[in-house]
C-alpha positions in Angstrom: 36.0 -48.8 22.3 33.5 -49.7 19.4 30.7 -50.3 22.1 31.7 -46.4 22.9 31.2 -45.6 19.4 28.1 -47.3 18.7 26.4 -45.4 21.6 27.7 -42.3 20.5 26.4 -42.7 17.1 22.9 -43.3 18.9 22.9 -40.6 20.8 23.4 -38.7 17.8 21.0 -39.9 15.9 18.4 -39.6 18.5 19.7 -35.7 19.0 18.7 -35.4 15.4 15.3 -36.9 15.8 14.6 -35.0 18.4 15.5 -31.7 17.5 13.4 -28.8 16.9 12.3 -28.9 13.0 13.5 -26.0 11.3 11.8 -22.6 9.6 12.1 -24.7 6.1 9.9 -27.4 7.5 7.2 -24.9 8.0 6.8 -22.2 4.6 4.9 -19.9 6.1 7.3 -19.1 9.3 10.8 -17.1 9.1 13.8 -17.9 11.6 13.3 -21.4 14.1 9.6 -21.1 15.1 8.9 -17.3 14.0 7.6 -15.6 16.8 4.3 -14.8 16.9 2.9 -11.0 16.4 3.3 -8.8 19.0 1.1 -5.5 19.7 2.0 -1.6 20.1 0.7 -0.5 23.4 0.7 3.3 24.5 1.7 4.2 27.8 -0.2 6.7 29.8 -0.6 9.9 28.0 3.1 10.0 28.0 3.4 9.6 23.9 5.5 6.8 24.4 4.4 3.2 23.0 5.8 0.0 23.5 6.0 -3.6 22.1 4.0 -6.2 24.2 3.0 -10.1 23.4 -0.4 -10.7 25.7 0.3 -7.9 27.8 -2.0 -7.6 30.8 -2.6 -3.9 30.5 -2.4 -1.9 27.2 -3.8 1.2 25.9 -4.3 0.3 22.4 -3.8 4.0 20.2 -6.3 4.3 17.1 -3.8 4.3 13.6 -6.0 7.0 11.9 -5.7 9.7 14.7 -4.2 12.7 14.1 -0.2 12.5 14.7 0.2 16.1 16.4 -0.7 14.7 20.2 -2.8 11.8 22.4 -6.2 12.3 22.3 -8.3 10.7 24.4 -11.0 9.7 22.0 -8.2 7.6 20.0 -7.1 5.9 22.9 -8.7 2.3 24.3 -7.4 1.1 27.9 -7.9 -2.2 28.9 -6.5 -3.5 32.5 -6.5 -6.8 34.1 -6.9 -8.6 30.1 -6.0 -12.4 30.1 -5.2 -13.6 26.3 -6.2 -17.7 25.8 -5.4 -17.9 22.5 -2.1 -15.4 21.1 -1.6 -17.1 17.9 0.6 -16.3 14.3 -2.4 -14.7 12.8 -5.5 -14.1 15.6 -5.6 -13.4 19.4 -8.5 -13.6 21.9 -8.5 -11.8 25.0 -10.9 -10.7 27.8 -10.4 -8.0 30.3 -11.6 -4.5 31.7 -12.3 -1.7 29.5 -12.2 2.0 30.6 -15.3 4.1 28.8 -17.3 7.0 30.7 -15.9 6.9 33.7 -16.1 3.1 34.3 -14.7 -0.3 34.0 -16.9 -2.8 32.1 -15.9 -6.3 30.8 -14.5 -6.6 27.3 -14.1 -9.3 25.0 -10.9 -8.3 22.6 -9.7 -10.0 19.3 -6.5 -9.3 17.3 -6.0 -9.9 14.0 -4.3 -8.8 10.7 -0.8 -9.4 11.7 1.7 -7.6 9.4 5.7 -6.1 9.5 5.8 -2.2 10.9 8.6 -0.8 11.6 10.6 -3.7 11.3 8.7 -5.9 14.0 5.8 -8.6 13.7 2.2 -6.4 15.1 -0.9 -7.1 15.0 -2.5 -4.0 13.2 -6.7 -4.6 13.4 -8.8 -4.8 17.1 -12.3 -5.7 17.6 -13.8 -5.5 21.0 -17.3 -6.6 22.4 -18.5 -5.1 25.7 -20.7 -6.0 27.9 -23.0 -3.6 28.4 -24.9 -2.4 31.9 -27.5 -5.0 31.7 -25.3 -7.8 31.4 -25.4 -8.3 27.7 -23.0 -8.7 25.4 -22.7 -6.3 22.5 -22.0 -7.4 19.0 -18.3 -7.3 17.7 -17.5 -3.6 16.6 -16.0 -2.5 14.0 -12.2 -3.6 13.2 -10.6 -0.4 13.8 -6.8 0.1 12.8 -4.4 -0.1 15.8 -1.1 1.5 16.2 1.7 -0.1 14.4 5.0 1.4 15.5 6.9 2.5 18.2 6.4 6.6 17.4 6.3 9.0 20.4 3.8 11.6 19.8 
């Protein structure tokens, strides 16, 4: 019986050592292992947006467009994007992008993470295409991406 005992008390203790730390082991992160930021992606020209973490296809929506309806000009869709790197405050991504009529390779990078809405988003995107002749563009502008889950 204290053989039992002893090897229960080991087990324990190795439980313990081997348990995930917790949130207060790490200041910067809330909960067990605070999930990283996710992005708002718009679907279609439905209105409707959704929550994605390294989502394969999203239409990213431009923040500082006008709230009445979609317009095309505030709207970036990107299709078969593969994300290397989705961390708690950057993400790197490369894909297709869909401008004048055609499909060229992008080069996408999320940052700015903040709370909208009540959920973790990324809120800034910077792309780099490639252009016709095979060269890379320089990174754009950071433009402000959608934040919440509104339908237009």
């Amino acid at each position: 019986m204290k053989c039992f005992a002893v090897v229960l008390l080991a087990v324990g203790v190795l439980v313990a050592m081997v348990a995930p730390a917790s949130a207060a082991d790490h200041p910067g992160l809330t909960g067990p292992r605070a999930a990283k930021p996710a992005i708002v992606c718009l679907k279609g020209t439905s209105g409707r947006f959704f929550h994605r973490a390294r989502p394969r296809r999203c239409d990213f929506y431009d923040a500082g467009a006008p709230g009445a309806k979609i317009i095309n000009s505030a709207d970036f869709p990107t299709r078969q994007v593969r994300w290397p790197h989705w961390g708690q405050t950057t993400a790197f991504g490369s894909g297709r992008y869909h401008v004048s009529g055609r499909w060229l390779p992008v080069r996408l990078k999320l940052r700015r993470p903040r709370t909208v809405c009540g959920r973790r988003v990324f809120t800034r995107l910077q792309m780099n295409l490639k252009t016709c002749g095979g060269r890379w563009t320089g990174w754009a502008d950071s433009t402000a991406i959608e934040g919440c889950t509104r339908s237009l």
